[in-house]
C-alpha positions as CSV (number, residue, x, y, z in Angstrom):
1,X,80.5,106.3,103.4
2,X,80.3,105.1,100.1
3,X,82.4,106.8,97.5
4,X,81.0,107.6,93.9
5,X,84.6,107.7,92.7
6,X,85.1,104.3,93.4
7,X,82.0,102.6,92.2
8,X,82.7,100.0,89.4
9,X,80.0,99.7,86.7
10,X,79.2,96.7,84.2
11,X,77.3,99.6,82.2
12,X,78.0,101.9,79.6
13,X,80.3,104.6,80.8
14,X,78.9,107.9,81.7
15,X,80.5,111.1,82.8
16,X,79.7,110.4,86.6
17,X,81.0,106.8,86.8
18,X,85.0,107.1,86.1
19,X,86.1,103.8,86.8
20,X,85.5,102.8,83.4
21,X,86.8,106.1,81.9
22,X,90.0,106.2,83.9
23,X,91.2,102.8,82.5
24,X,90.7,104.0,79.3
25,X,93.5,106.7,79.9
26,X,95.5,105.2,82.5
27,X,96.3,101.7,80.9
28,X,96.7,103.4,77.5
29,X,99.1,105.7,79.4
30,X,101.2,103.5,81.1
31,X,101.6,100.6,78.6
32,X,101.6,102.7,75.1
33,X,104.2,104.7,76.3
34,X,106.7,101.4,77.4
35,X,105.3,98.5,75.0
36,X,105.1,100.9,72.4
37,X,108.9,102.5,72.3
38,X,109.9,98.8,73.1
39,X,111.1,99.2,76.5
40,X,108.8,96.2,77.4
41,X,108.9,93.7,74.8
42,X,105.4,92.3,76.3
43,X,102.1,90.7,73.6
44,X,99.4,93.0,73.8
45,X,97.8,90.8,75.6
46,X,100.1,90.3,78.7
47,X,100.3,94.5,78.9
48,X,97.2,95.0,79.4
49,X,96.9,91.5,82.1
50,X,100.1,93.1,83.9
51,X,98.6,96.8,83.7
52,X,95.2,95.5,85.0
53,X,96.9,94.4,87.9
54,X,99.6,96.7,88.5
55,X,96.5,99.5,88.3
56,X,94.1,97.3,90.8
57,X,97.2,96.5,93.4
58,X,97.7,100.5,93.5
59,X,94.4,101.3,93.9
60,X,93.9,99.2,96.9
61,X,97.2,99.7,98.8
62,X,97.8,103.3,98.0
63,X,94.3,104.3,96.7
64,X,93.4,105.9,100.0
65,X,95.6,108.5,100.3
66,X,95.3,110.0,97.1
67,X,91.3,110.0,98.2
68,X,92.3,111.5,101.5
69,X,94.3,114.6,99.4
70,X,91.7,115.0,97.2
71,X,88.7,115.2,100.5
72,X,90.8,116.9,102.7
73,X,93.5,119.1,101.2
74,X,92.4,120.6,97.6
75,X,89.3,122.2,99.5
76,X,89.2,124.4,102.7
77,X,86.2,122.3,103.6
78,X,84.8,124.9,106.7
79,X,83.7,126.8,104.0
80,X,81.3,124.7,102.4
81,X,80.3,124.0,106.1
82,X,76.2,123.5,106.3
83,X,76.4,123.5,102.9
84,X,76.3,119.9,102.1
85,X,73.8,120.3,98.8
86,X,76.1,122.9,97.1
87,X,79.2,121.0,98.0
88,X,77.0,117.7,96.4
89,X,76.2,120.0,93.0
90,X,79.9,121.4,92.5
91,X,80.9,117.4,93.2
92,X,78.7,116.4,90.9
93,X,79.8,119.2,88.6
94,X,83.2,118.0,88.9
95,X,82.6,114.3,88.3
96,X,81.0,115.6,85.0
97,X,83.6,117.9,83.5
98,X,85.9,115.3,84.4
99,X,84.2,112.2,82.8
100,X,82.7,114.1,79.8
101,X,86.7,115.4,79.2
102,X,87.6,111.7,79.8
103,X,85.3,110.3,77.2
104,X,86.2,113.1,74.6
105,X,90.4,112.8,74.3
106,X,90.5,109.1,73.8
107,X,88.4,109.0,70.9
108,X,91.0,112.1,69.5
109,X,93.8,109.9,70.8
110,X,95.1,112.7,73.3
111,X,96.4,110.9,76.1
112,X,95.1,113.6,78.6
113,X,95.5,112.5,83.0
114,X,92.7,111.6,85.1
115,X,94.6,113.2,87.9
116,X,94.5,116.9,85.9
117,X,91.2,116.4,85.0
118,X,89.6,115.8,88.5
119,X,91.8,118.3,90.4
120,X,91.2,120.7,87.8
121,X,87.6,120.3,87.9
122,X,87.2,120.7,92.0
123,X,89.7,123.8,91.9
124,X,87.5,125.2,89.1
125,X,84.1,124.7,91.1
126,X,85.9,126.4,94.5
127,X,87.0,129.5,92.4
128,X,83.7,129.9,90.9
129,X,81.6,129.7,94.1
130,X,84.4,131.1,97.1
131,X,87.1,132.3,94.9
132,X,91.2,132.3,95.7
133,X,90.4,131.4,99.5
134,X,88.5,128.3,99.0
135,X,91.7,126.4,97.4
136,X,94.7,125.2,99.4
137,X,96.9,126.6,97.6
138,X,100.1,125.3,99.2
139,X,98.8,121.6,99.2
140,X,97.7,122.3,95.2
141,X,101.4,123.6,94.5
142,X,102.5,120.6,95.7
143,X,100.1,118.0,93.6
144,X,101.2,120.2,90.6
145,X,105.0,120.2,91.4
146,X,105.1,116.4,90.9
147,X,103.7,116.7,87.6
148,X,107.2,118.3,86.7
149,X,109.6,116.7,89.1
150,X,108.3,113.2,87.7
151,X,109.7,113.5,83.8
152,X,112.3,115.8,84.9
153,X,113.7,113.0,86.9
154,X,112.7,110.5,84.3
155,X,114.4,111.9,81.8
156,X,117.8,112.6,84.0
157,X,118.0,108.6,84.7
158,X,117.4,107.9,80.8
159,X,120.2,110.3,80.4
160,X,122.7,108.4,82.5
161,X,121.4,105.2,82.1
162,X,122.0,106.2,78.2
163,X,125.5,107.8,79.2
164,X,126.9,104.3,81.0
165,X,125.9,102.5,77.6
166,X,127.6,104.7,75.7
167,X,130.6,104.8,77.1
168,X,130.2,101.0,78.8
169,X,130.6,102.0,82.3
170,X,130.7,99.0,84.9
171,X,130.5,100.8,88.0
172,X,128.8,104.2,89.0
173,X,129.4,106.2,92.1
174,X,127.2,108.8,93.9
175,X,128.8,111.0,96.3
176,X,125.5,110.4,98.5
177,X,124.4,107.7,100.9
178,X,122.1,105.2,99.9
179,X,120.2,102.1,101.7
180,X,120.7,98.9,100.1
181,X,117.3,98.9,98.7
182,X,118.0,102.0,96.9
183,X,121.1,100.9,95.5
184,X,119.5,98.0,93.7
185,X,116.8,100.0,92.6
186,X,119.5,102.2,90.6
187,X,121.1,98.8,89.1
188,X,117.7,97.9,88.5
189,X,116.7,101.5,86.5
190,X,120.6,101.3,84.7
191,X,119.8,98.0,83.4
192,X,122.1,94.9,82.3
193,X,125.3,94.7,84.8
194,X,126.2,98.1,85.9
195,X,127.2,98.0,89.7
196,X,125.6,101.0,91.7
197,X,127.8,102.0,94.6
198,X,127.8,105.1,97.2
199,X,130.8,106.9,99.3
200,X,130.8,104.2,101.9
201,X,130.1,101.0,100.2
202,X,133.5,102.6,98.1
203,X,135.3,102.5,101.0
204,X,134.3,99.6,103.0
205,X,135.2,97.6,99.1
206,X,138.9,99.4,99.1
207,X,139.6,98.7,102.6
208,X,138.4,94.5,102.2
């Protein structure tokens, strides 16, 4: 079935086609932030070349299942049941709020999410029409959580990645047990040569 969501338009942008809009916020988001403290030392031109493909490559691997949470576990869907034109105008509805809120904040310069926006929107239309019932409210919590848990963890690896310059650490060891992959992810996120290592890859180095 086609989906309206992800219909991509060589016209203006309106409220109910977000392809355009969301790039708007989502590139802005992603590359101001980084190219813009200097974190990235990319040309303007190459950000927005590696964003467009970063931001395509995400939608088409991962894409589904945030399309999937957003069908199947924001809205208790029995309800709207026989119901098909009501659940099309509170879509609709949706789509709207969200675009319209989407064309607004950029021209302000807010960098508002796409992701608040549209789950706002749905949860919005399901409280007006069924009230508290209508929402999955344990699947919602957990949507919202990761709003938090993201720049709280963020911000505690720019602490000790900020800490081990400081104080020029070479070597930093967790008192947890890591893959391999996740270890040179860490050394990756410290930066320059900081070795990442955990309890066993300590001992396995002082025993050889």
């Amino acid at each position: 079935m086609h989906d309206p969501l992800c219909t991509l338009s060589s016209s203006p942008p309106s409220p109910t086609r977000l392809s355009p809009v969301t790039k708007w916020q989502l590139i802005s988001n992603a590359m101001g932030t980084s190219v813009g403290s200097g974190a990235l030392m990319l040309p303007h031109e190459s950000a927005v070349s590696t964003a467009a493909v970063l931001e395509f490559s995400g939608a088409l691997l991962m894409g589904t299942h945030a399309a999937s949470t957003m069908q199947k576990d924001i809205l208790i869907a029995n309800v709207f049941q026989d119901k098909d034109t009501l659940l099309f105008a509170g879509s609709l509805s949706s789509l709207v709020a969200a675009g319209t809120w989407l064309q607004v904040a950029p021209f302000y310069g807010w960098p508002v999410s796409t992701t608040h926006c549209i789950v706002g929107s749905m949860v919005g239309f399901s409280l007006v029409y069924g009230g508290y019932g209508v929402v999955f409210w344990s699947s919602l919590a957990m949507v919202t959580s990761s709003w938090m848990i993201s720049p709280l963890m963020e911000a505690m690896v720019a602490e000790i990645k900020s800490a081990i310059h400081a104080l020029d650490v070479e070597t930093v060891i967790f008192d947890d047990e890591f893959s391999a992959g996740q270890l040179r992810n860490l050394e990756k996120a410290f930066g320059g040569d900081v070795r990442v290592c955990d309890r066993t890859t300590l001992i396995l180095d002082i025993f050889h």
